[in-house]
N, C-alpha and C positions, 0 to 999 in steps of 0.2 A: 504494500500500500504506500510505503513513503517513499521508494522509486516512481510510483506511478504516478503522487502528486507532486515531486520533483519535474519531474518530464514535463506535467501538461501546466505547470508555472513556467520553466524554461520557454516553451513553447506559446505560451501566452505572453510573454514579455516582447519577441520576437515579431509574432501578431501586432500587439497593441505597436511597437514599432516603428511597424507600414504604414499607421492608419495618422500621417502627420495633417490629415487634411479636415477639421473636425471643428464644431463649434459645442455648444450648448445650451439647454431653456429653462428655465426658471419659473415659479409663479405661484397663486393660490388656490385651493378648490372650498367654497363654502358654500351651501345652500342659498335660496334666494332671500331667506331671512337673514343675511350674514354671520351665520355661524357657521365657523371653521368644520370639514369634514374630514374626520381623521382619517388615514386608511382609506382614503377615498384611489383609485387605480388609475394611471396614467401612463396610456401605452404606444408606442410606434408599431404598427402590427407589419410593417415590411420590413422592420430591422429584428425582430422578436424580443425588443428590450419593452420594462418597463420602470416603475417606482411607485411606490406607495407613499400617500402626503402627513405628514406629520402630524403631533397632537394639538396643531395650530392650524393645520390644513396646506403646510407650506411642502413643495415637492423642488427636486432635479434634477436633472439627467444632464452629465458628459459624455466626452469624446462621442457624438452623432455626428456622421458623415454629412458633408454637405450635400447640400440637393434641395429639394421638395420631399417633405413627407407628410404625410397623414397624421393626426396625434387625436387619442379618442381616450377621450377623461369620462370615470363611469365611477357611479357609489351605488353602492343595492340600496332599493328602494326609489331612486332617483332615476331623473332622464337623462340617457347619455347624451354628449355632447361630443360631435367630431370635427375637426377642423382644420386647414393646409398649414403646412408650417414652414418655412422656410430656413434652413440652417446655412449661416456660412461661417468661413473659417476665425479663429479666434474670437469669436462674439460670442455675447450670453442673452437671449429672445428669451421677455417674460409672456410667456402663455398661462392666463388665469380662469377661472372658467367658476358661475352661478350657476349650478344643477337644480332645475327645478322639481318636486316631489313627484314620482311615479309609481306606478305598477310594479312589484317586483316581477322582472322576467330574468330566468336561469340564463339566457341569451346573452345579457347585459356582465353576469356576474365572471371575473376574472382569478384564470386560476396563476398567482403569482409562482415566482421563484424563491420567494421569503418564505423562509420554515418560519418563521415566528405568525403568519396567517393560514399556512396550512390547514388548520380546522377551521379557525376563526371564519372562514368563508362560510363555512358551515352554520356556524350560532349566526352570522349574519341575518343567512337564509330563514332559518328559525325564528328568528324572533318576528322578525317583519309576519311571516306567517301564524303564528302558533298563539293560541289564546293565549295569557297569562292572569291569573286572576293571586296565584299567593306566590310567597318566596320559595315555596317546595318547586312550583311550576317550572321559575330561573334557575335552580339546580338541574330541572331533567335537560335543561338546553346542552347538558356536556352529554354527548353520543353514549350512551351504558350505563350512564347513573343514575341508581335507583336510589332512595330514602321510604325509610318507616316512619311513624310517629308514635309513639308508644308513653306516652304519658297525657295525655288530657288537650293538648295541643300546644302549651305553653314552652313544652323543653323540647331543646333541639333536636332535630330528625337523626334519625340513623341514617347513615351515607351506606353504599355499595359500590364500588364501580373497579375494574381489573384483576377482580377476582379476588379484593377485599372487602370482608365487613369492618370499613374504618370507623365503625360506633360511631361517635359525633367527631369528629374530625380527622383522627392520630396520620391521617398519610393521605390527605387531600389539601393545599393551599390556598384557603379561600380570605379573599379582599372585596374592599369595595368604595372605590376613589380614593386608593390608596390607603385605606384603613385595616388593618388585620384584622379576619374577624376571627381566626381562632385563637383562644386562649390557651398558656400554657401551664401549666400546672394547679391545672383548674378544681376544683372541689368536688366536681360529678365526674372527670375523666381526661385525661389528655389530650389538648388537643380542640375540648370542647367548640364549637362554633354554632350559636345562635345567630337566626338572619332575619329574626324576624323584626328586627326595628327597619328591614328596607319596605319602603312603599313599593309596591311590584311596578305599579302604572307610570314609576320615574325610572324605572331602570331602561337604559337608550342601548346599552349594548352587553356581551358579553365575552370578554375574552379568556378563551380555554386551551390549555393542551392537555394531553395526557404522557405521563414519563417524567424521568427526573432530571431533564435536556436544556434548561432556562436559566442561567445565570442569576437574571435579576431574582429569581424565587426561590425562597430558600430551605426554613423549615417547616417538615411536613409534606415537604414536595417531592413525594416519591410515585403516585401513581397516578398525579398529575397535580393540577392547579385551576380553579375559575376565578377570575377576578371582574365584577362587575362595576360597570361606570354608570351613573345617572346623569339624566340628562341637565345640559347648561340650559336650555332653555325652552318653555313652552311651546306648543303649536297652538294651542286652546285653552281658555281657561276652562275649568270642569268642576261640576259636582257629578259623584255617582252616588246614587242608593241600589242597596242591593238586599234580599230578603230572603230565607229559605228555610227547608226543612229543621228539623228539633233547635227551633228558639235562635237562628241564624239572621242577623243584620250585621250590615257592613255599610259605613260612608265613606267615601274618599272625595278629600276637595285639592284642589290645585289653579294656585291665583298666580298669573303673571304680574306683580308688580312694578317692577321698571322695566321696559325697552325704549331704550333714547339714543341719538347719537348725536356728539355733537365734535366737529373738525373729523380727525384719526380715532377718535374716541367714540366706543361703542360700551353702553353699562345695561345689563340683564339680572334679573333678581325675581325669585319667585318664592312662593311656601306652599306646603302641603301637607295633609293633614289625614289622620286613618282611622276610624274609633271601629271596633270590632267586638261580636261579642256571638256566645254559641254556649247553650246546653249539651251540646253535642249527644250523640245515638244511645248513650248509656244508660243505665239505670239507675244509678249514681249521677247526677247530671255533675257537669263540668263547671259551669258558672263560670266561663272561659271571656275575660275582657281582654282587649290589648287599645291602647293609643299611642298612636305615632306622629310627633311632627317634625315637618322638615323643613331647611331653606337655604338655598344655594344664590351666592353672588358673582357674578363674570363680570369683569371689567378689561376689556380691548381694547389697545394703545397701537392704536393699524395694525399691519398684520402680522406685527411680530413679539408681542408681549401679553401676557394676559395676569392677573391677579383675579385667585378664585378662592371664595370663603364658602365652607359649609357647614352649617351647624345643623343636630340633631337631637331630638330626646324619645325616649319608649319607657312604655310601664305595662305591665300582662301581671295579672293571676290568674290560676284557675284552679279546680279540684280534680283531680285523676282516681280512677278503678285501679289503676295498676295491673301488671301480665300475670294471668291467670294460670292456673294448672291442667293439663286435660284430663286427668279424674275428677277433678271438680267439677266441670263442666259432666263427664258423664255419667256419676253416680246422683246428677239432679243438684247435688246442694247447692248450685248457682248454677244461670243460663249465662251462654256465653257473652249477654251484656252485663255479668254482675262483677260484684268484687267481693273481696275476702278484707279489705281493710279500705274501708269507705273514707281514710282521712286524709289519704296521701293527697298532694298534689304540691305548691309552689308559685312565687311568685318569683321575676326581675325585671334588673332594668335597666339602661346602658343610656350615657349622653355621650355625643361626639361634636368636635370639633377641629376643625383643620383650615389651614391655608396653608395656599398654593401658588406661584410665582414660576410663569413658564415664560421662557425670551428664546427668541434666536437669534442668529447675528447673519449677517452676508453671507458667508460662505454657507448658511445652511446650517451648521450646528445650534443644536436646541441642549437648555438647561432649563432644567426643573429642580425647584428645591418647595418641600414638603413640610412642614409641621405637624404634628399631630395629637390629640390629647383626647382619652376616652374613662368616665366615671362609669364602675358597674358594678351593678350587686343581684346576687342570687342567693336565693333559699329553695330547697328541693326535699320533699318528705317521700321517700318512698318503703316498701316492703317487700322484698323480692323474694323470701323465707320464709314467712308468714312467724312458725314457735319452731323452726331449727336449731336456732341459736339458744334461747330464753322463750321455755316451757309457759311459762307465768305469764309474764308482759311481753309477748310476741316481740319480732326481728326489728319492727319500724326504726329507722335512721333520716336523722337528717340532717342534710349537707349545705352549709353554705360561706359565703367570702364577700369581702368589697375589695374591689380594686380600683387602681389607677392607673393608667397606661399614655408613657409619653415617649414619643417619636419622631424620628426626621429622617423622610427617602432624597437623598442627593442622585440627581440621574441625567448625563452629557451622553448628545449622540452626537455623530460627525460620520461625513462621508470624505473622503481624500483619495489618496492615493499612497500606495508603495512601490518606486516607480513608475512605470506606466500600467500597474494594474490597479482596479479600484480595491478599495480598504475603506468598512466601513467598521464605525468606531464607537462602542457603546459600553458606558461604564458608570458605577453609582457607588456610594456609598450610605450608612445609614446605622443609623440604633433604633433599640428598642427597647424601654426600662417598663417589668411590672412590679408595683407595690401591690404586696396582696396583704392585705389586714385578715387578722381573726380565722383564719380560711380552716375548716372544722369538719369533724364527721361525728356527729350524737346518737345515741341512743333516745329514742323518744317512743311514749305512748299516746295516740289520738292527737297526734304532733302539738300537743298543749303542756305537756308532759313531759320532763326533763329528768331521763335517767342518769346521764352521764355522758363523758367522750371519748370516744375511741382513740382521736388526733385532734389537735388542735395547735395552731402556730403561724407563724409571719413569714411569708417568702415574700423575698428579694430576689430578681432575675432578670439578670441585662443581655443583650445580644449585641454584637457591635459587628459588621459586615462589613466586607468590600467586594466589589466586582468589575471584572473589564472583559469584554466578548469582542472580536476581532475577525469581522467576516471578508475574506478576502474573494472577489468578483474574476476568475481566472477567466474567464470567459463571458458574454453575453449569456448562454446557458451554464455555466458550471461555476458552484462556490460554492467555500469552505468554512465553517466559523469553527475557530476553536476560544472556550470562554473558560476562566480561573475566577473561583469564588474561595473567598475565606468570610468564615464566622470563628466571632468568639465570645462563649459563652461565659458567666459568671453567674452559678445557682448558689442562694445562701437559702438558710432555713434557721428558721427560730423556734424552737418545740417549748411550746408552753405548760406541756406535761412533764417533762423532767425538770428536780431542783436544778433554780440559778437560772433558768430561763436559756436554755443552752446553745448557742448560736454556730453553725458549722457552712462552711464554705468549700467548695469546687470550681475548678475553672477549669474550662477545655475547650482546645481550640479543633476546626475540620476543615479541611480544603477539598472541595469539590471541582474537579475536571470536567470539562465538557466538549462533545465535536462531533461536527456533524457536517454532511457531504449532502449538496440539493443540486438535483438536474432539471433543467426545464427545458426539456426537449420541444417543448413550441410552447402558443403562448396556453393552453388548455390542455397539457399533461404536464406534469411535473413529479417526480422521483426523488426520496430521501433516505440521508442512513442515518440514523441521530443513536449516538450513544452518549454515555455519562454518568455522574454519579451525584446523587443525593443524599437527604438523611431527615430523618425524625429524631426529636429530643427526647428525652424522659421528663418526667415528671422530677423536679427538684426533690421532692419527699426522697423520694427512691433513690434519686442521686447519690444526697449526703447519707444513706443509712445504708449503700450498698456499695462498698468501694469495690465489690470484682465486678459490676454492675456495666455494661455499657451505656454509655453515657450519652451519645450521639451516633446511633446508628447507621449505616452505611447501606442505600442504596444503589445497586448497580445495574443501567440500564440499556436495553438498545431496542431500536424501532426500525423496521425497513419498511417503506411503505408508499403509500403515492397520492394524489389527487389529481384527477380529471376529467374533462366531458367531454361527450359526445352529443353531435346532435345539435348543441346548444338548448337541448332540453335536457339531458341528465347530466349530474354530476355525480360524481362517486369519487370517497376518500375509503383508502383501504390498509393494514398495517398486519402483519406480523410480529409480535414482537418478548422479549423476555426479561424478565426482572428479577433479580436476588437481592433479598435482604440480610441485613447482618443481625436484624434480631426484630420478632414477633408481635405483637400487640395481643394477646387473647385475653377472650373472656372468662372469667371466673362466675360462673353461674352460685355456688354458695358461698360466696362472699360480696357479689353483686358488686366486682371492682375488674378493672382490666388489668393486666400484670405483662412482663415483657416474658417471652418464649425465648425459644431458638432460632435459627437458622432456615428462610425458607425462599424457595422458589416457585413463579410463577409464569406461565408462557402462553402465548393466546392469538387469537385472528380476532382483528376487528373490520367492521363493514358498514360504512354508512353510504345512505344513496338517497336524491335528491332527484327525482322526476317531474317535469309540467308538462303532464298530458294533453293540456291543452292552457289558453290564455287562463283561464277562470278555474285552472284545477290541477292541484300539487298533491304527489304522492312521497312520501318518506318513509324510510325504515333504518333503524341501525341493530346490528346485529354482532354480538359477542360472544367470546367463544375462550374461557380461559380453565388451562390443567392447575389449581393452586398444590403445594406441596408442598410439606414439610422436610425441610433435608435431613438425613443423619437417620433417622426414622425410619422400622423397617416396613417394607409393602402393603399395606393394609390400613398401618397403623399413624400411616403421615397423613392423613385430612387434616385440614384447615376447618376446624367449627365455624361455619354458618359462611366462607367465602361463596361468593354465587361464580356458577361454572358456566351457564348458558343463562343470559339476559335479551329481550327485543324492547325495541318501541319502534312505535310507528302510527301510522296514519295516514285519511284523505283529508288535503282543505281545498273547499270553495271559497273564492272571490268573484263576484257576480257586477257587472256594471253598474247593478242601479244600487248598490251600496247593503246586499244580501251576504253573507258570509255566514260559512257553517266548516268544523271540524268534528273528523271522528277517530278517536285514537284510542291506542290497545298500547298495553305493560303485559309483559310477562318474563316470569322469571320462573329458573326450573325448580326442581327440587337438588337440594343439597344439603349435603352430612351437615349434621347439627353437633357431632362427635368427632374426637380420632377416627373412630374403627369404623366411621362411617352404621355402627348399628342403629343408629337416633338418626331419622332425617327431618330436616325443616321442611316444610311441602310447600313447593311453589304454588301458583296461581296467574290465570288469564282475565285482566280486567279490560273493557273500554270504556272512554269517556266520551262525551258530546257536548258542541258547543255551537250555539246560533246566535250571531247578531245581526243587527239592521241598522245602519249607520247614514245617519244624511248628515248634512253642515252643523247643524244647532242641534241633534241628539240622536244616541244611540241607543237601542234596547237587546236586553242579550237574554240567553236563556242557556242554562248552564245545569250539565247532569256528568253525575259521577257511577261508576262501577253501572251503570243503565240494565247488565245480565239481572242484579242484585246476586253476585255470587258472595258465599260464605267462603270467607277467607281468613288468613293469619297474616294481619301485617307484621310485628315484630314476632320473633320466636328464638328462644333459648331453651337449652338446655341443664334446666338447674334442677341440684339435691332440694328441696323441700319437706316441710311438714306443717301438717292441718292440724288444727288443735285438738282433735278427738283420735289424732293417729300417735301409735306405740312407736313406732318408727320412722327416718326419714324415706322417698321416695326421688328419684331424680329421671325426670319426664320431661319434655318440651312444654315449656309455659309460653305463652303468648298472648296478648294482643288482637282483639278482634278488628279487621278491616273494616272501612266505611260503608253500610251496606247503601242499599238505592238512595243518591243525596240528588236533591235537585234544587236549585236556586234560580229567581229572574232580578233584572236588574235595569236600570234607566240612570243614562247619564244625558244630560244639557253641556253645552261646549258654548263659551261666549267671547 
């Protein structure tokens, strides 16, 4: 391999060479409301180059032969725009272009040579299409992942996706305008990420991969990452109401209040607002509230600076059944809407704020520097044991913390040269400090009730990072990136249970490698090898109390795989790929904690595919396919409890001209070992959903049904020891969680 990328750089240098006769173009791409379009595609389709426009909307392209060319600037969702260009030698031509809002047509969408959009074209596609009505919805936009709910609605979803059950987070990296939303050595589990302070109907995009290949993303990012952006600015101001089955209202407002410009100065400012609330299907009802409000400020200094503030606040309770047992469910003492301890459930709450200062200069490099500062608190009562533990006053625990979380993402990109090949240039640094106060695990009864603590104590936990990725352009179709990350960790702990208030510290440092090989063999195929290595932290408890303990685990990854169309109606992204871990995340069912394992590997096919049958009618499917495995483990006896092996989604959507739209979409997931020895299985399920609205200028009406079969199903499911209180012994069975059964909701919004 390093002979062969020796050669075709020798050989590309020689090339670029000959070509002394060349100019270049410059310019912006923003909607006609002028807001910048990031990632908006600008292309020569007779030279087969392109470029992607920045987080300003700013693009452009060197060494173009002179002549006449063609140049066809396109964003999904929008009207393309084509237009003659003229190149001569040593000149720099600004080509700027206002895309006004269209139709999505697969036609329009471009498959680039940048691995960093590779899927991302994908979520494009997605979202523009695909209902979104909660924050579970923006998660299924990553191709294979699935989420459970398993507490009342309040606590965060169980994640699925490459052949892990990452619980609430432990090996997914999720953000959201730059804010982390998972936490780290959090009180219910590693890793935790709650997403529900995002209002769904402001989120504008979603950017995702899968693998642990991304420089800028660091812990946690082993079997991929979604980071989602809301939007800068309004199309409409909106009220929705929305109303449904068992005791279901929801409003969402959204007010534009400033769009002004005045010189180079353009200032944008909006708020929004989410009150929620649901009994939900149980028999124990949930008494489930959340409010969310938002408010985002842009201010654009021409077209090369921006100053962006966000601030946020949420608050949720509710009351949870908690996951049942299946003898309970079949010897009658409870139906599968009951519960066995009517008291669990929980409450939190998260405020966020950030500003943001994004500039470029001439030559095209852009700097970003970040602030960021987030207050949060959690209380969580559950019983996963029922009298396991303590005959008397049954297992109930409850867990909780306040935190504070301060941060700064530093991030310079640059395009240049090394000699006459392109070299582009992207590199960040940044920290991350959490104070965790009081952060606890109790023993309680009818959660009013204080028996005692298990843990209780003060973490301290800073991360400090740096990163530089260096993609070298050896050709029109062929480049290289290879990218070097270091983190360094400092986890302290303060255990409030041992005399003296005992305070113990660690530090550890990990550098993660990255490189990766993309072809684009025209402009709608393209071909990648992306390998690399990441990692997941521990939990600081575990750190300081376990010095053989790994500390920061090591993932190791590679992906070969492709994207492109045909037709200009289908697109398909496609990946084989394999991942080892240096060490496990599993569930402890009678202790209702996750603990680190061993040593394991996973390998898989993925397949997403992107069809417009026709102008008014879109078909998708992705399709998953992963062997998970425990290494070291003999034949039998290495399952992975509860990773999923074969996952789908998919779907038809209409879009009709007179503003008619309808989707109908299916989840399924197979069955898989809930055990080692694979004797306990969790049992998959096929569900589909349904979605109608009807949208003019000033209002839309939508109608919204879930699981529509009403199939009986298990959303969360474990495998835990347990005991009932009338039983002599423990019992260790699949406990879960019952599925939404037939939920239907309507809804009306006004746009002004």
């Amino acid at each position: 391999m390093k002979y062969l990328i020796f050669t075709i750089i020798l050989l590309s240098f020689i090339s670029a060479g000959a070509q002394t006769s060349t100019g270049s173009i410059t310019g912006v791409v923003t909607s006609t409301a002028g807001v910048p379009l990031p990632a908006a595609n600008v292309f020569i389709a007779g030279l087969n180059r392109g470029a992607s426009a920045d987080a300003l909307g700013r693009y452009q392209m060197s060494d173009i032969p002179t002549g006449e060319h063609t140049l066809t600037i396109s964003a999904i969702g929008y009207e393309t725009q084509t237009q003659a260009i003229t190149i001569q030698a040593g000149e720099t031509n600004i080509y700027s272009a206002s895309l006004k809002p269209g139709e999505l047509m697969l036609a329009d969408v471009v498959v680039t040579g940048q691995t960093e959009h590779d899927l991302n074209t994908i979520s494009q596609v997605d979202i523009k299409l695909r209902p979104v009505n909660t924050s579970q919805d923006i998660l299924r936009m990553v191709p294979g992942l699935f989420i459970a709910q398993h507490a009342g609605g309040g606590k965060a979803e169980q994640i699925f996706l490459r052949g892990f059950d990452i619980d609430h987070g432990t090996d997914i990296n999720l953000s959201v305008d730059g804010l982390p939303i998972n936490m780290v050595s959090h009180a219910h589990g590693q890793g935790y990420s709650d997403m529900h302070f995002i209002i769904p109907e402001l989120v504008d995009n979603v950017d995702f991969n899968k693998g642990p290949y991304y420089a800028d993303k660091g812990d946690f990012t082993t079997a991929g990452y979604a980071a989602l952006h809301t939007r800068n600015t309004l199309d409409k101001n909106m009220v929705k109401v929305e109303g449904g089955r068992f005791g279901t209202f929801r409003n969402v407002n959204a007010i534009q209040l400033v769009d002004s410009k005045q010189g180079d100065r353009r200032d944008q400012a909006y708020i929004a607002s989410e009150y929620f609330r649901s009994d939900g299907f149980f028999e124990n009802k949930q008494n489930f509230k959340r409010i969310n409000l938002s408010g985002k400020y842009n201010s654009y200094f021409g077209d090369n600076k921006r100053l962006t503030i966000g601030l946020s606040t949420f608050t949720s309770n509710w009351d949870a059944s908690g996951q049942i047992p299946d003898r309970a469910v079949a010897s009658g003492l409870i139906t599968r809407w009951g519960s066995l301890d009517n008291t669990e459930g929980g409450e939190t709450s998260r405020t966020n704020a950030y500003i943001k200062y994004t500039n470029t200069w001439d030559d095209g490099s852009l700097f970003e520097n970040q602030f960021y500062f987030s207050k949060y608190d959690f209380y969580l009562v559950s019983n996963f044991t029922f009298f396991l533990n303590d005959p008397v006053n049954g297992d109930q625990i409850t867990q909780q913390e306040s935190r504070q979380i301060y941060g700064y993402n530093g991030t310079f990109q640059r395009a240049g040269k090394l000699g006459s090949i392109g070299l582009n240039t992207s590199a960040g640094i940044g920290f991350r400090y959490d104070d965790v106060n009081d952060i606890r695990l109790s023993h309680t009864v009818a959660r009013t009730t204080y028996l005692g603590d298990y843990s209780r104590g003060d973490i301290d936990q800073t991360n400090l990072f740096a990163y530089v990725s260096e993609t070298l352009q050896l050709s029109p179709a062929l480049s290289v990136m290879g990218a070097l990350r270091l983190d360094q960790f400092t986890f302290s702990y303060t255990d409030a249970l041992k005399p003296g208030y005992t305070h113990e510290t660690v530090n550890k440092a990990t550098v993660s490698p990255k490189l990766t090989l993309n072809y684009a063999a025209a402009r709608n195929f393209n071909l990648y090898v992306k390998t690399g290595v990441g990692f997941h932290s521990n939990d600081t408890r575990v750190v300081v109390a376990q010095s053989g303990q790994e500390v920061l685990p090591k993932a190791y990854g590679i992906d070969i795989g492709g994207t492109f169309k045909v037709a200009d109606k289908l697109l398909i992204s496609s990946a084989v790929w394999a991942l080892d871990l240096q060490q496990e995340f599993v569930y402890v069912g009678d202790e209702a904690v996750v603990e680190p394992s061993g040593k394991t590997r996973r390998t898989g096919v993925d397949l997403s595919v992107r069809y417009q049958a026709l102008n008014w009618l879109y078909f998708d499917t992705d399709l998953n396919l992963t062997d998970p495995r425990a290494k070291g483990e003999p034949e039998g006896q290495n399952h992975i409890p509860l990773a999923p092996t074969f996952t789908s989604i998919g779907g038809l959507s209409v879009k009709l001209p007179n503003g008619l739209s309808a989707s109908l979409r299916y989840r399924y997931m197979g069955d898989r070992p809930a055990n080692e020895d694979n004797s306990v299985k969790a049992t998959g399920y096929f569900l589909a959903d349904a979605v109608v609205k009807y949208t003019r200028p000033t209002y839309e009406l939508s109608f919204t049904s879930e699981n529509i079969l009403n199939r009986e199903w298990k959303e969360a499911q474990f495998d835990t020891e347990s005991r009932l209180q009338n039983e002599a012994e423990p019992v260790s069975e699949i406990h879960f969680t019952p599925g939404t059964p037939f939920f239907f909701k309507a809804g009306v919004s006004f746009f002004f």
